[in-house]
C-alpha positions as CSV (number, residue, x, y, z in Angstrom):
1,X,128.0,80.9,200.5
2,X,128.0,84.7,201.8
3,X,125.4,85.7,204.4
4,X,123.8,88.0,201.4
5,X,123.2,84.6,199.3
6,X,122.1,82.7,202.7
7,X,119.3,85.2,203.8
8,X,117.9,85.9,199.9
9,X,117.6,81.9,199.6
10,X,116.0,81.9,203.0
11,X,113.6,84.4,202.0
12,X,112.7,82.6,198.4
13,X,112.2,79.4,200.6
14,X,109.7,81.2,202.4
15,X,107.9,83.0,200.2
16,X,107.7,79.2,198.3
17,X,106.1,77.7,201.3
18,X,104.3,80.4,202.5
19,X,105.6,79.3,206.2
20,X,104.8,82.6,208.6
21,X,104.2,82.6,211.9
22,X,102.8,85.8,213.1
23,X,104.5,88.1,210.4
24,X,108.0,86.6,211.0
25,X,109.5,83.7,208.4
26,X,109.7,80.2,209.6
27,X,112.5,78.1,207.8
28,X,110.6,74.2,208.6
29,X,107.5,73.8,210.4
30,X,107.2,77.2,212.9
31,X,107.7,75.0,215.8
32,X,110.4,77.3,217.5
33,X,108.1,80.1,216.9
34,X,105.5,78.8,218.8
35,X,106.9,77.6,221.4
36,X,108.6,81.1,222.0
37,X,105.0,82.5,221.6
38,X,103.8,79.8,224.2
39,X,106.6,80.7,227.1
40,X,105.5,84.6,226.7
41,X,101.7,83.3,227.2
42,X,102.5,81.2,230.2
43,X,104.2,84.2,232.0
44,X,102.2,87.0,230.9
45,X,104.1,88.8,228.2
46,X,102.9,91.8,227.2
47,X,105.8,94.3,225.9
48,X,108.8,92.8,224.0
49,X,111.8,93.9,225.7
50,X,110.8,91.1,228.3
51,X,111.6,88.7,226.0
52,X,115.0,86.9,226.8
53,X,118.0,86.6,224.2
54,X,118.7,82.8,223.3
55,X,120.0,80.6,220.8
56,X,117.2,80.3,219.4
57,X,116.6,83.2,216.9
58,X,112.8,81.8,216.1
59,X,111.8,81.1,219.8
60,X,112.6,84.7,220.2
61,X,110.7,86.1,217.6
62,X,107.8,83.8,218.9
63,X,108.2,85.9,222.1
64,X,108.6,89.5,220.5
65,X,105.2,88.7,218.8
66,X,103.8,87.8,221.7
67,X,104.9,91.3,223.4
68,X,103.7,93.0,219.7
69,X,100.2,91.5,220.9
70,X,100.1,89.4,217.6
């Protein structure tokens, strides 16, 4: 499957479940997100570029809506 196919399936899936967290699309149950949003709470996150890259692509965007002030 090409990357194109991947993300528009991804998207559908979404849009299906309705599963958002904070304006950005959760694949299963947004846990990654929150916790992402959590660790920016506990130390006081308030502007995105403090928000470290990871392996986790939803823990970070849990974080960069945390520095967004979502």
């Amino acid at each position: 499957m090409r990357a194109s196919e991947f993300a528009k399936k991804r998207r559908r899936k979404v849009r299906e479940q309705g599963l958002v967290y904070k304006g950005y699309p959760c694949t299963k149950d947004c846990s990654g997100h929150m916790a992402g949003y959590g660790w920016g709470e506990r130390r006081g996150v308030t502007n995105t570029n403090q928000c470290p890259l990871g392996n986790s692509n939803s823990w970070h965007e849990g974080c960069l809506s945390k520095g967004q002030g979502r």
